[in-house]
Rosetta silent file (secondary structure, phi, psi, omega in degrees, C-alpha in Angstrom):
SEQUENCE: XXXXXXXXXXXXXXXXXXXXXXXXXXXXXXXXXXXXXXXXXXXXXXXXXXXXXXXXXXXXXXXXXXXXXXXXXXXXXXXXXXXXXXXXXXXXXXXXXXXXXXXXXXXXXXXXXXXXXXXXXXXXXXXXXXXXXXXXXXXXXXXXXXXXXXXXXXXXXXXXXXXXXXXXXXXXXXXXXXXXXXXXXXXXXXXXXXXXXXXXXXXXXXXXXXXXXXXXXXXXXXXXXXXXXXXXXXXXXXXXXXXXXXXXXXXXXXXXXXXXXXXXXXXXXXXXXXXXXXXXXXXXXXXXXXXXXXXXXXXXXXXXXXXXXXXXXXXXXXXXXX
SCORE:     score description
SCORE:     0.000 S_00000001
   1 L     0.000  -50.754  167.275  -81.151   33.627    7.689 S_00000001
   2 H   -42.024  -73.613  170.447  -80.346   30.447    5.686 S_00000001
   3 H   -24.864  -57.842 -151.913  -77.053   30.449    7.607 S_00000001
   4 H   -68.535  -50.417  173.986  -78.794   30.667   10.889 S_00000001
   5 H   -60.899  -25.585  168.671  -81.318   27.852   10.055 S_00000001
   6 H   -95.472  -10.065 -175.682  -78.611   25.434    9.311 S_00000001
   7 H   -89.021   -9.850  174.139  -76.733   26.054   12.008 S_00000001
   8 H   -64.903  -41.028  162.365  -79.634   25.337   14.009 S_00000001
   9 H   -70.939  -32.128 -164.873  -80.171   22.261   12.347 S_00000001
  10 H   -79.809  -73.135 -170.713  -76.849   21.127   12.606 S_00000001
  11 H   -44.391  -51.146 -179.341  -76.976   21.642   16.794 S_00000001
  12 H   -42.127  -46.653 -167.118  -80.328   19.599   16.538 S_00000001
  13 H   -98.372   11.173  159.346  -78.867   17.043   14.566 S_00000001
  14 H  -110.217  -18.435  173.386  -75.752   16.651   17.280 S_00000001
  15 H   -72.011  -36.138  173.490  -78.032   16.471   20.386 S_00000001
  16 H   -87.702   -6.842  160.062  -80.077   14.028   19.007 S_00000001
  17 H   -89.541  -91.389 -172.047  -76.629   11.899   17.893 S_00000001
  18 H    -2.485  -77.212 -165.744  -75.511   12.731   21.526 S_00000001
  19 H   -65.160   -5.559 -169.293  -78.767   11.075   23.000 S_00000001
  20 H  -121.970   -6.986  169.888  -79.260    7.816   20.607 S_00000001
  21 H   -71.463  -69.718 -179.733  -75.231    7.500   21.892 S_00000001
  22 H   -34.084  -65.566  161.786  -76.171    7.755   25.529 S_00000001
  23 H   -38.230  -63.084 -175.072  -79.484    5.344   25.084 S_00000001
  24 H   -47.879  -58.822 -140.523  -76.874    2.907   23.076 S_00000001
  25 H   -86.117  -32.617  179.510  -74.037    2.802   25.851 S_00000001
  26 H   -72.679   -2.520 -171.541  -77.110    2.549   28.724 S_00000001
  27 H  -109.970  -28.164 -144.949  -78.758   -0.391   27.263 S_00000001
  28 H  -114.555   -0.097 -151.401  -75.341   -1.830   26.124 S_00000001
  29 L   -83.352   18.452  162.661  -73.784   -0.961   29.941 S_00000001
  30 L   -88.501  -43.481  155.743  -73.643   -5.006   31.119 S_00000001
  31 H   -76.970   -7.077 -170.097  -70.609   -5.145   27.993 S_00000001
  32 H   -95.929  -59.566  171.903  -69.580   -2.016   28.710 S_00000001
  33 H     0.527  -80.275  172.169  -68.786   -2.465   32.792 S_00000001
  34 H   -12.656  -81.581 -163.384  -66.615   -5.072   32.097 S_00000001
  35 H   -61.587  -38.723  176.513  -64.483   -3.467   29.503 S_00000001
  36 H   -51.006  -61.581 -172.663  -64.430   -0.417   31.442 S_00000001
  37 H   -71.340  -35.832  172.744  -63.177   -1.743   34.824 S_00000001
  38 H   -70.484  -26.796  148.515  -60.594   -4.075   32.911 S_00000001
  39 H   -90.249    6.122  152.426  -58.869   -1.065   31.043 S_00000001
  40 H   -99.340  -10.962  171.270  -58.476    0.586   34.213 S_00000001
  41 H   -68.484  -60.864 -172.022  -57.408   -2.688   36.094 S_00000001
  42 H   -45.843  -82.530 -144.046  -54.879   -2.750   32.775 S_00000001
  43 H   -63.194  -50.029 -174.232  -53.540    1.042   33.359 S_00000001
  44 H   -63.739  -37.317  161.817  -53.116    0.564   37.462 S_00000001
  45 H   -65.750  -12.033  176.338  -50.975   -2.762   36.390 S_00000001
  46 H   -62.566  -21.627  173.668  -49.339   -1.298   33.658 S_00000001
  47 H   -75.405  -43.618 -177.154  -46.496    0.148   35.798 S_00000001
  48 H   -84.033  -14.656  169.746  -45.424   -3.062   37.409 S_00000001
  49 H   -85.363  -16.896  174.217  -45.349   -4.702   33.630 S_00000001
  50 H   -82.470  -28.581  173.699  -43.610   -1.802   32.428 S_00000001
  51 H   -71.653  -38.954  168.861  -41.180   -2.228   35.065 S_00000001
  52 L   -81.874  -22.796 -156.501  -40.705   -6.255   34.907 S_00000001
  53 L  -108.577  -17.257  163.780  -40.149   -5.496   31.280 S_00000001
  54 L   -54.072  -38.167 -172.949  -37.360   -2.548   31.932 S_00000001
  55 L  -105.434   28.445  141.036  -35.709   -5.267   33.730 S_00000001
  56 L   113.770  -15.703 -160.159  -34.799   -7.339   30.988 S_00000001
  57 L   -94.639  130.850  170.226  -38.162  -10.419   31.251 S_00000001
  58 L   -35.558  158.024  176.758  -39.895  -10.901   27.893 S_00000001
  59 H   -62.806  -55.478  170.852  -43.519   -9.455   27.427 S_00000001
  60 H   -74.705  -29.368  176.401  -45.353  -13.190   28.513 S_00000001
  61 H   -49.734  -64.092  156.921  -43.066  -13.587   31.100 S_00000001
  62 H   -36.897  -55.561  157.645  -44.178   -9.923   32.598 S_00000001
  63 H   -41.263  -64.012 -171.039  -47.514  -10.598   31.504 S_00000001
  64 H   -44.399  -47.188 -152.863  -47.412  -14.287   33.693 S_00000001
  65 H   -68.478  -59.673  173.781  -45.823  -12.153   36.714 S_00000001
  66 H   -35.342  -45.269 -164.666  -48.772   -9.343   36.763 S_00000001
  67 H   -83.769  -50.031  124.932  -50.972  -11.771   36.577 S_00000001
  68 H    19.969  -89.886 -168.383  -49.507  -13.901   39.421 S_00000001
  69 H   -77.577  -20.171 -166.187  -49.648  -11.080   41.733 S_00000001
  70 H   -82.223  -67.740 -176.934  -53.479  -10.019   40.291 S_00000001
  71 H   -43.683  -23.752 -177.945  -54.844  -13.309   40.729 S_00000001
  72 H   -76.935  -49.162  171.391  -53.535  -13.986   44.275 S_00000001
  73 H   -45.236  -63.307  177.101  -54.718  -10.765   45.100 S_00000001
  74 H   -58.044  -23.825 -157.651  -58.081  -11.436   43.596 S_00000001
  75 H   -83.961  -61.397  152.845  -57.946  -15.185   44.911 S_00000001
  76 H   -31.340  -74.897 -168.378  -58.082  -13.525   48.455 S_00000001
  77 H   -54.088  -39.810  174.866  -60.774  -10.893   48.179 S_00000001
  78 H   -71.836  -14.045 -158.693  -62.938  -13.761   46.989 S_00000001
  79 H  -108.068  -32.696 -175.159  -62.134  -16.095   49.613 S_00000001
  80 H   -88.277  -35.141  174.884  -62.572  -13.141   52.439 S_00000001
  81 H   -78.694  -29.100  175.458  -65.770  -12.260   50.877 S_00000001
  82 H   -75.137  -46.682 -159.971  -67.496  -15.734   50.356 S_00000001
  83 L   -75.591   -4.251 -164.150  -66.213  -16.657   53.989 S_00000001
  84 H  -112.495  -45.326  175.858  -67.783  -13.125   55.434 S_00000001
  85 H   -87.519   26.534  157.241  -70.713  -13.368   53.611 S_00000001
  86 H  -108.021  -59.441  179.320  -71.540  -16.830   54.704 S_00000001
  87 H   -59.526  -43.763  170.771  -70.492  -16.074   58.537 S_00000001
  88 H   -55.988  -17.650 -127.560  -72.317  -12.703   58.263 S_00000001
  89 H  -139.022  -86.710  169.068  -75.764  -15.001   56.751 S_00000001
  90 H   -10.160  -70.400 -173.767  -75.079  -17.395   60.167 S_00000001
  91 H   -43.266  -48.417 -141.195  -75.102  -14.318   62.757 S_00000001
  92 L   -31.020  -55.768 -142.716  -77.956  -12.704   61.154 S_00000001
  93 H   -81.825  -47.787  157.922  -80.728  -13.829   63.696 S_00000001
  94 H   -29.385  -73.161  173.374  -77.779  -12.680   66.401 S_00000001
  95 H   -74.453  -14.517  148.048  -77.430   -9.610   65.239 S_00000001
  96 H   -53.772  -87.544  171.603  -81.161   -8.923   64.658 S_00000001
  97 H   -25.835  -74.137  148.375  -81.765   -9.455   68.303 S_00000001
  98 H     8.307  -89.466 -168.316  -78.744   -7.043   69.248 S_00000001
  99 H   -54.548  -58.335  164.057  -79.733   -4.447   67.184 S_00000001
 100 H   -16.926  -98.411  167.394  -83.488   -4.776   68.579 S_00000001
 101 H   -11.185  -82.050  179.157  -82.309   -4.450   71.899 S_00000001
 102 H   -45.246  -32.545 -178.034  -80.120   -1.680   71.694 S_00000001
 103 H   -81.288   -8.439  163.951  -82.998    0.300   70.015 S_00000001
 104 H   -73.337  -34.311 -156.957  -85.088   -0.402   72.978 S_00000001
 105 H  -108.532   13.095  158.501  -82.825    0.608   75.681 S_00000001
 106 H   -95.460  -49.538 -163.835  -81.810    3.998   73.363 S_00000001
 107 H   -37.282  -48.137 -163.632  -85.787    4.330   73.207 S_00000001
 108 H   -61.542  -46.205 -169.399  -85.507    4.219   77.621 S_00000001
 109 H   -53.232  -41.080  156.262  -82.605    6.209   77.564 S_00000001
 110 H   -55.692  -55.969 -169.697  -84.403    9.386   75.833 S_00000001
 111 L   -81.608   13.634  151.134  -87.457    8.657   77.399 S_00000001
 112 L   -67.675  -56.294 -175.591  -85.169    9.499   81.002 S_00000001
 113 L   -95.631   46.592  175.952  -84.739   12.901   79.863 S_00000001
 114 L    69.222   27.682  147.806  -88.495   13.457   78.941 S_00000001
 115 L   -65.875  107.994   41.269  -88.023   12.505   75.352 S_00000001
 116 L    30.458   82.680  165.589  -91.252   10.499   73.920 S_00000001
 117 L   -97.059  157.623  161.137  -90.498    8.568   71.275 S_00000001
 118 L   -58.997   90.831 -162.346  -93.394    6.566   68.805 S_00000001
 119 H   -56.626  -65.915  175.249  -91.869    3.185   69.437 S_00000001
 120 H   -32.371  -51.187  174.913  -93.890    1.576   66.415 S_00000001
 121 H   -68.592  -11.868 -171.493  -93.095    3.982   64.147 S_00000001
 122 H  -105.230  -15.108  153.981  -89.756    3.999   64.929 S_00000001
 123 H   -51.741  -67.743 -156.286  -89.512    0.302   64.753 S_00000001
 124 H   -69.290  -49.686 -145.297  -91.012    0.249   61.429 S_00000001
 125 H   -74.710  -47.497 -172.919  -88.853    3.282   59.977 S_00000001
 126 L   -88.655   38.517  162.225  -85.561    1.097   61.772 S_00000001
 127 L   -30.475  123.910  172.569  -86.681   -2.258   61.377 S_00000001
 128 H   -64.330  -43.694 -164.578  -83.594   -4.574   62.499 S_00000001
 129 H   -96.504    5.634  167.455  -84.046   -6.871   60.045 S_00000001
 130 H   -52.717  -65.377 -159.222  -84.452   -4.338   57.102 S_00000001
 131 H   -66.356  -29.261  176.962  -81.027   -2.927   58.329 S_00000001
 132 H   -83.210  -39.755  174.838  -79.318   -6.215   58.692 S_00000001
 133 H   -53.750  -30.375 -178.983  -80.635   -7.407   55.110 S_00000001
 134 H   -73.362  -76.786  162.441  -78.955   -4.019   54.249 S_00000001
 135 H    -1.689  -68.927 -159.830  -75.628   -5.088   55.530 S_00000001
 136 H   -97.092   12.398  135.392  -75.772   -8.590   53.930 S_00000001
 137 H   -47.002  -48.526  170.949  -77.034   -7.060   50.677 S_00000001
 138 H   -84.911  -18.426  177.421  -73.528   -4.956   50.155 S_00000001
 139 H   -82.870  -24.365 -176.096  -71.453   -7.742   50.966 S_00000001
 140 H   -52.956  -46.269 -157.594  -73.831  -10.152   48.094 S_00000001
 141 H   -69.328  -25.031  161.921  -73.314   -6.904   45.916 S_00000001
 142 H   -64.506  -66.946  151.175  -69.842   -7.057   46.702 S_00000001
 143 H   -54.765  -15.302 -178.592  -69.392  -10.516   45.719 S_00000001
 144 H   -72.911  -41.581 -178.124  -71.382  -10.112   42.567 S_00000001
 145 H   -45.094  -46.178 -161.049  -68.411   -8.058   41.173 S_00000001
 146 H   -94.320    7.851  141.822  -66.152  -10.591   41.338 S_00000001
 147 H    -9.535  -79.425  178.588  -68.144  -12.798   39.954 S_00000001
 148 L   -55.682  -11.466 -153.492  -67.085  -11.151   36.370 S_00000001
 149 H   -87.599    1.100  170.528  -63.261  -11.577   37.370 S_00000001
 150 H   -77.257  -65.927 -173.275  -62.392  -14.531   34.270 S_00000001
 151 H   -74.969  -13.321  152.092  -63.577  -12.383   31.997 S_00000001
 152 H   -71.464  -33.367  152.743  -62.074   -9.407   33.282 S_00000001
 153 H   -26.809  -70.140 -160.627  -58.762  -11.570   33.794 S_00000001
 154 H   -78.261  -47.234 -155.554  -58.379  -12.240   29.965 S_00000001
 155 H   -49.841  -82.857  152.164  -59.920   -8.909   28.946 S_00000001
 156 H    21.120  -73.908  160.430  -56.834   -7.476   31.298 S_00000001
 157 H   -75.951  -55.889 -177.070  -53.950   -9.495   29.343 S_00000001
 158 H   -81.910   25.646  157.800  -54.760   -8.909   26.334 S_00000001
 159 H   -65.936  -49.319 -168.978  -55.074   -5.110   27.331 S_00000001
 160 H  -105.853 -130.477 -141.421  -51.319   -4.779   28.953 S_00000001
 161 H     1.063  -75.913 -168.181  -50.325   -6.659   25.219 S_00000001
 162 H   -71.884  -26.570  160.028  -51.485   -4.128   23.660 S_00000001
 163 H   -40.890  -58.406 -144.260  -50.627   -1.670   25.335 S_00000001
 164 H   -77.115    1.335 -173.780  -46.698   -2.609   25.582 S_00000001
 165 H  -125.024    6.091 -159.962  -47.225   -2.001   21.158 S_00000001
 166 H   -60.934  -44.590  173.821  -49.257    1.319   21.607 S_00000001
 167 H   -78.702  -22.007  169.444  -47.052    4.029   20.518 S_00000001
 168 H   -63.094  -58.761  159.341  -46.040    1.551   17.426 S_00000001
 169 H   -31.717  -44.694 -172.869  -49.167    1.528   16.167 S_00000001
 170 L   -79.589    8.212 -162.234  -50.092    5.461   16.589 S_00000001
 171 L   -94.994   -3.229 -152.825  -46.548    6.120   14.787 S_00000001
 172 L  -118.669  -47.093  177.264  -48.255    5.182   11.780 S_00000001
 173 L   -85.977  161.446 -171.382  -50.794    8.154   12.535 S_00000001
 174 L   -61.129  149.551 -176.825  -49.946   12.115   12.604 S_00000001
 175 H   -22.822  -62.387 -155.459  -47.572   13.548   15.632 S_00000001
 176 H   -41.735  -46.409 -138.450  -50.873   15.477   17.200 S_00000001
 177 H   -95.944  -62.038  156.489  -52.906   12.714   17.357 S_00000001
 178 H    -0.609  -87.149 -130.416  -49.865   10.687   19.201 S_00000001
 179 H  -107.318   12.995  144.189  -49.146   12.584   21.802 S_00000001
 180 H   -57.840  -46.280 -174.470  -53.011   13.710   22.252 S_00000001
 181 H   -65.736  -37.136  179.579  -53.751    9.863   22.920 S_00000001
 182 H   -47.296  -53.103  168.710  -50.677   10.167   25.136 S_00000001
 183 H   -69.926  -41.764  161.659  -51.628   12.944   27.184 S_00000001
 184 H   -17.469  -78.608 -153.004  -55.407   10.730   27.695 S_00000001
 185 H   -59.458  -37.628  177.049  -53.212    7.722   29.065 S_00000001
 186 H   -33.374  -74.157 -150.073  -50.498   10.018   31.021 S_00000001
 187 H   -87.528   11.702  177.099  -53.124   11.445   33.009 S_00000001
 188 H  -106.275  -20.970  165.337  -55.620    8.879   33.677 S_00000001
 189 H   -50.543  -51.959  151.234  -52.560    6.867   34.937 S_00000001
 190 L   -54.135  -48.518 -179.615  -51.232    9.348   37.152 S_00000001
 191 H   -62.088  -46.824 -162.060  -54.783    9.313   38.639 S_00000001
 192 H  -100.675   20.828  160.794  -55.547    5.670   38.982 S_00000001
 193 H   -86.363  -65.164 -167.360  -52.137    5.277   40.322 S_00000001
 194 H   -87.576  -32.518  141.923  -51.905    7.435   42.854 S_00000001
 195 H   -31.867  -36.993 -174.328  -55.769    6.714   43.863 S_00000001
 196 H   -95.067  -18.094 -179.896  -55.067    3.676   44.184 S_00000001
 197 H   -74.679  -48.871  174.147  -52.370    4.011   45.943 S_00000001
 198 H   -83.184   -7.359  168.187  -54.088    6.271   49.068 S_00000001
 199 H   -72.687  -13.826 -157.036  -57.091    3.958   49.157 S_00000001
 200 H   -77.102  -62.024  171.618  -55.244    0.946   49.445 S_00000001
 201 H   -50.067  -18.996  171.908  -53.769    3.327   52.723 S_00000001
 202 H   -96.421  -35.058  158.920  -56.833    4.216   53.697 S_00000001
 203 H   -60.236   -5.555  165.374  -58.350    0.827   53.799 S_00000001
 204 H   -62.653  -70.008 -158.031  -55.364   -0.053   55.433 S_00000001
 205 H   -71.075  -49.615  132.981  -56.174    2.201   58.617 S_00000001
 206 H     4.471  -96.828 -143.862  -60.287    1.632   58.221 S_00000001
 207 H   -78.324  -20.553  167.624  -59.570   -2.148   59.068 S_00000001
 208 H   -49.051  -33.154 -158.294  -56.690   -1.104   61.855 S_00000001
 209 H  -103.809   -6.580  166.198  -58.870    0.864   63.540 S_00000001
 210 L   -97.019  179.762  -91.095  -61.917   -1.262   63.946 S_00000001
 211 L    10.522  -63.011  172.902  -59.924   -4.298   64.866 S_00000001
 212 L   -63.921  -13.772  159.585  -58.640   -2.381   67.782 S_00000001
 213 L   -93.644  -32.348 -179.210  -62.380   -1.403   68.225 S_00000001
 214 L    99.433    6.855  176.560  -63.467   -4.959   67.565 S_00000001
 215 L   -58.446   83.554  164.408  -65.833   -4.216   64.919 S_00000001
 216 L   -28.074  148.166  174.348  -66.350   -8.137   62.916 S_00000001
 217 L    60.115   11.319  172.925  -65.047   -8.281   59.723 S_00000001
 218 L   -37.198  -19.660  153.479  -62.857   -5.625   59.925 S_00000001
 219 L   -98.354   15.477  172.283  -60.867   -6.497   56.840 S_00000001
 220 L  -107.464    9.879 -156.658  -63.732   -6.754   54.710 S_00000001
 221 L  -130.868  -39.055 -171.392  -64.856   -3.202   56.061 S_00000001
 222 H   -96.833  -22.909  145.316  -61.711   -2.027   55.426 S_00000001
 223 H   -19.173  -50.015 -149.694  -61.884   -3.514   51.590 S_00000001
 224 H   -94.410  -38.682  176.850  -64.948   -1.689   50.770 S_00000001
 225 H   -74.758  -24.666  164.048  -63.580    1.781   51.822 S_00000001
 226 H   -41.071  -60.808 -170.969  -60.432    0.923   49.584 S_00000001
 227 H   -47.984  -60.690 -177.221  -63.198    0.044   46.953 S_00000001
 228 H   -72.185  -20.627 -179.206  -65.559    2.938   47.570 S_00000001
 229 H   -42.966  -45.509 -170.280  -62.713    5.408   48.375 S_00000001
 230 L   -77.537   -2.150  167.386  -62.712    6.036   44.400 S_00000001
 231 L   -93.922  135.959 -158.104  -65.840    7.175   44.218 S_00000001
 232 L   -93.276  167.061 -168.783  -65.582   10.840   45.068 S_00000001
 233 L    62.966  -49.701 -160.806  -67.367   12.580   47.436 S_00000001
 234 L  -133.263   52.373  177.922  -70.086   10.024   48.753 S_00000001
 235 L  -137.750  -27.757  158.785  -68.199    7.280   48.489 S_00000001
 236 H   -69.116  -28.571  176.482  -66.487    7.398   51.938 S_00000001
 237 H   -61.266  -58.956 -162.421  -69.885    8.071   53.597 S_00000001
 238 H   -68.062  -42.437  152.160  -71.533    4.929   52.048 S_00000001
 239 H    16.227  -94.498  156.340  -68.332    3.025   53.291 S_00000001
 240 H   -20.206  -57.453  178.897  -69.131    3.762   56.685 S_00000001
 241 H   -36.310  -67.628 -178.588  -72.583    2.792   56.864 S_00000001
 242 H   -53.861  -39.422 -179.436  -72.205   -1.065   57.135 S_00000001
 243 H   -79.601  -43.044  169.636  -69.623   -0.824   59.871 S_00000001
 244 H   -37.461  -47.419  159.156  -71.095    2.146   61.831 S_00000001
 245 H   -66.428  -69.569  172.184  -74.442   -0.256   62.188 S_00000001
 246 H   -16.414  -64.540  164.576  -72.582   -3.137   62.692 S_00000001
 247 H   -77.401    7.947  157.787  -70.909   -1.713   65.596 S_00000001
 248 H   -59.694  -88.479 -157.542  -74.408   -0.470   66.756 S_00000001
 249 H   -34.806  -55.238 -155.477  -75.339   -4.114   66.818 S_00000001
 250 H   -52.347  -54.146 -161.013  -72.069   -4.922   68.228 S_00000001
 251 H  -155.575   15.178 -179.416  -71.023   -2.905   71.659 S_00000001
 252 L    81.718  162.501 -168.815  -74.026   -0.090   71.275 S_00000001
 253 H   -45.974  -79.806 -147.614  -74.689    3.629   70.678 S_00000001
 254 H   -66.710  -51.622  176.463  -71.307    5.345   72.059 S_00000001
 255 H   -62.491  -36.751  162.342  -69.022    2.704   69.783 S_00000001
 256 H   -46.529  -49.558  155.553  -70.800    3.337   66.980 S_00000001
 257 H   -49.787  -48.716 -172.299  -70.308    7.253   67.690 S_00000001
 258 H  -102.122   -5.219  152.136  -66.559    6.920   67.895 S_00000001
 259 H   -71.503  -66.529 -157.829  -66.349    4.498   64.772 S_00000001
 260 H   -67.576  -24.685 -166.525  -68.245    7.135   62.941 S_00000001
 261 H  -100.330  -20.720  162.584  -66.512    9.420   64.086 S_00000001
 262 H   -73.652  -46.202  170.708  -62.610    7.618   63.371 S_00000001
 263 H   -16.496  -80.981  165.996  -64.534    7.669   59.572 S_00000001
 264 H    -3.398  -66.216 -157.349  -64.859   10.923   60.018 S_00000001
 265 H   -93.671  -25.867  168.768  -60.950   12.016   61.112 S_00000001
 266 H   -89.898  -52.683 -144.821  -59.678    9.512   57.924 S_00000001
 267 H   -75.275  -36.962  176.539  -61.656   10.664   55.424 S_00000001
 268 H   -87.973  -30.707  178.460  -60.448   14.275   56.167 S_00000001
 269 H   -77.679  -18.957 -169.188  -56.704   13.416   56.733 S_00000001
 270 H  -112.516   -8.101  173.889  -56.560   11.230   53.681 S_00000001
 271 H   -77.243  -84.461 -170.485  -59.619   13.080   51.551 S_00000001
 272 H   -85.838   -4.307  171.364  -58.996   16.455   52.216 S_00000001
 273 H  -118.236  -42.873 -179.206  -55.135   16.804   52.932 S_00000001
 274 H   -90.746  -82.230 -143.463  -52.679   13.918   51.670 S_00000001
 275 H   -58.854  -26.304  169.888  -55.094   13.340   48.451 S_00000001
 276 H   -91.326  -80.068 -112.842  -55.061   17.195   46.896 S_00000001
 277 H   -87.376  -12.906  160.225  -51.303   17.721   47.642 S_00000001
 278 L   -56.949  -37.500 -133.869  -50.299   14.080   46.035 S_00000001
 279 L  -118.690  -46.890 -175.596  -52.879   14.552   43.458 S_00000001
 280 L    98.773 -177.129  133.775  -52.210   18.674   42.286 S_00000001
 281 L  -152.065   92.977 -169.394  -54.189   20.134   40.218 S_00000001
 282 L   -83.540  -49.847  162.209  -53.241   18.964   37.672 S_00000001
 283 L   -21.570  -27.954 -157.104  -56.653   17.289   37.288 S_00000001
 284 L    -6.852   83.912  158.272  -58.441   20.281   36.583 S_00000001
 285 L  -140.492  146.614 -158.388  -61.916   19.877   37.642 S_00000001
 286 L   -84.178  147.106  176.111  -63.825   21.393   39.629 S_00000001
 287 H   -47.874  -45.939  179.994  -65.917   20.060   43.112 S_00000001
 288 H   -78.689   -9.843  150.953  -68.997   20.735   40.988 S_00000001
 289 H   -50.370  -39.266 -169.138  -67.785   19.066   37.982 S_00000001
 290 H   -86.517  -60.618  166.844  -66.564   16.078   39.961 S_00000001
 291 H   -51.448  -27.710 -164.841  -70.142   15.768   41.378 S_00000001
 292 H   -97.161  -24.715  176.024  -72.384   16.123   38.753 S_00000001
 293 H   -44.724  -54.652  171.349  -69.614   13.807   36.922 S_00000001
 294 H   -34.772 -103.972  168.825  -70.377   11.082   39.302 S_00000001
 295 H    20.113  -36.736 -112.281  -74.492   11.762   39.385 S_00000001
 296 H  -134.446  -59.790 -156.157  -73.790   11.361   35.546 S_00000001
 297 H   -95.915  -28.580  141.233  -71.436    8.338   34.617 S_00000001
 298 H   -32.685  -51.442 -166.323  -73.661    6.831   37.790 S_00000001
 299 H   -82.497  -50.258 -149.080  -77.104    7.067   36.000 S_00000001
 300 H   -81.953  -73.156 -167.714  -75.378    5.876   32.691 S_00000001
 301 L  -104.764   30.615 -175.839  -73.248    2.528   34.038 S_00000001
 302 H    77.902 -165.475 -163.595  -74.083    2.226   37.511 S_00000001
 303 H  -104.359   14.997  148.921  -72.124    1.885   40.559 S_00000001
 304 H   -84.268  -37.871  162.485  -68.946    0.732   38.205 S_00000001
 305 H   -45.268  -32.566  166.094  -69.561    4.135   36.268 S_00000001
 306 H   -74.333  -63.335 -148.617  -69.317    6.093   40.221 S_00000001
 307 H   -63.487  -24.954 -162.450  -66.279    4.124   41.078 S_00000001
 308 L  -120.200   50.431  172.029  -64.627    5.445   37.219 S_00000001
 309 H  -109.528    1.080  155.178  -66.033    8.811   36.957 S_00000001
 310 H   -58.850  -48.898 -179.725  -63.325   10.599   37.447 S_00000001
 311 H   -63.789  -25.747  173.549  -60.674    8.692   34.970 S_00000001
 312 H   -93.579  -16.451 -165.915  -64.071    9.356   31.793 S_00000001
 313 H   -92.663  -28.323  174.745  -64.291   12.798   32.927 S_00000001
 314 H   -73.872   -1.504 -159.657  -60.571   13.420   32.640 S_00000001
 315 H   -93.024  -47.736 -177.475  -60.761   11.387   29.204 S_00000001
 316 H   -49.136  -53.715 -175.146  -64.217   13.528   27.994 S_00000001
 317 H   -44.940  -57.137  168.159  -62.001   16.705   28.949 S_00000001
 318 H   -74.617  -17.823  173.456  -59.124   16.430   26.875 S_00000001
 319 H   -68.050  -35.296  178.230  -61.021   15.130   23.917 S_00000001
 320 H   -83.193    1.558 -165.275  -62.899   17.647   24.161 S_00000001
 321 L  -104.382    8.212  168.543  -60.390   20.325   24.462 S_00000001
 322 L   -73.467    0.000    0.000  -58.542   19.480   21.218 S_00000001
């Protein structure tokens, strides 16, 4: 009975550690973001510094080169995003009007075949300029990230430093615990490699094919499904959204329908077919695992916590599986 009572206490007294952890990381999850998204910016760069350094150039020299190519990279996406969200902020009143329209002459078109819609109500629930403020909301929110990118910059180098000394240090601790930390880094590497690798392709074909639809801003549209690609599940859908309206606004109801519907036909060739047979499953987790992970690392950090819940769920998995 004694037994029984302590072990009872003892669960009591880890749920209630669990939960003053959880409170701590969500109140602390403005430092945490950061650090998060800069050791996985660190792991997906770690290949091309391991690789510059296989080929003979000192550790800052490798560092400067990564950094090079990150910044140029980064130097763009801010420059494509300030100029988009500034041109986009111009239109608006344009594209208000548009959209207005078009929702009038869908109202006539239904009300052809006997359809009766409440025009007010349907105004109100679609307001144009609610929908366009929605648009030029995800690109601010979009720019807010990179905001953060100096201090993710530095965090970043000295991350791929330390790294390139990692296994010296753990040589000093027992074998297990080595090649436990090992197996972490293997496999969140292998993930955010090869993630990164079909998003980058799928935002590739995203901005091909609206440019050949004519869809504005088509390489900042095809950014955000790179970006959002890594969020599983939902993350192609919310993608969509911004362009799908856009091209509402744009050329009308049937172009919208065959945008949403090119979404659609990528999302499944590069989702559900090239991404498990590249990917394995090696991963092991499950659809409903992978979902509630999201739900879950969402609630706790936010929409940087969606974009990385896969890479903490494989790291919670193996920790927990020692």
């Amino acid at each position: 009975m004694a037994h029984s009572s302590k072990s009872v206490g003892y669960m009591f007294i880890v749920m209630a550690s669990v939960v003053i952890v959880l409170a701590g990381i969500k109140l602390a999850a403005v430092i945490i973001m950061p650090f998060l998204l800069s050791l996985f910016l660190a792991i997906i760069l770690a290949p091309l510094f391991e690789w510059l350094k296989a080929r003979g150039l000192p550790d800052g020299l490798s560092i400067f080169a990564v950094m090079l190519v990150f910044v140029g990279l980064l130097g763009m996406v801010t420059a494509l995003v300030g100029n988009s969200v500034q041109d986009f902020n111009n239109n608006l009143p344009v594209y208000e009007a548009k959209l207005s329209q078009s929702m009038k002459e869908m109202i006539l078109f239904l009300e052809g075949f006997g359809i009766d819609l409440p025009n007010e109500e349907l105004f109100m629930a679609f307001d144009p300029k609610t929908t366009m403020k929605y648009i030029a909301g995800t690109l601010k929110n979009f720019g807010s990230i990179i905001t953060n990118s100096f201090m993710i910059l530095l965090m970043v180098i000295f991350m791929l430093l330390e790294m390139s000394h990692f296994q010296d240090k753990f040589r000093v601790t027992d074998r297990e615990s080595m090649l436990h930390m090992q197996e972490i880094a293997d496999k969140i590497k292998h993930y955010m490699v090869l993630k990164t690798g079909i998003s980058m392709v799928t935002g590739t074909v995203v901005a091909l094919m609206l440019m050949a639809v004519g869809v504005d801003y088509y390489i900042l549209w095809g950014l955000v499904a790179f970006l959002l690609n890594f969020i599983p599940n939902i993350g192609s859908i919310i993608a969509a959204i911004p362009a799908v309206l856009l091209a509402l606004v744009q050329f009308g109801v049937g172009t919208a329908a065959l945008v949403g519907v090119g979404y659609v036909i990528v999302n499944i060739i590069f989702g559900s077919i090239i991404e498990p047979k590249i990917m394995g499953k090696g991963l092991g987790l499950s659809t409903l695992v992978v979902f509630l992970s999201l739900i879950f690392w969402g609630w706790l950090l936010g929409p940087i916590g969606m974009l990385l819940s896969i890479p903490l769920t494989i790291m919670v998995k193996i920790a927990l599986d020692v």
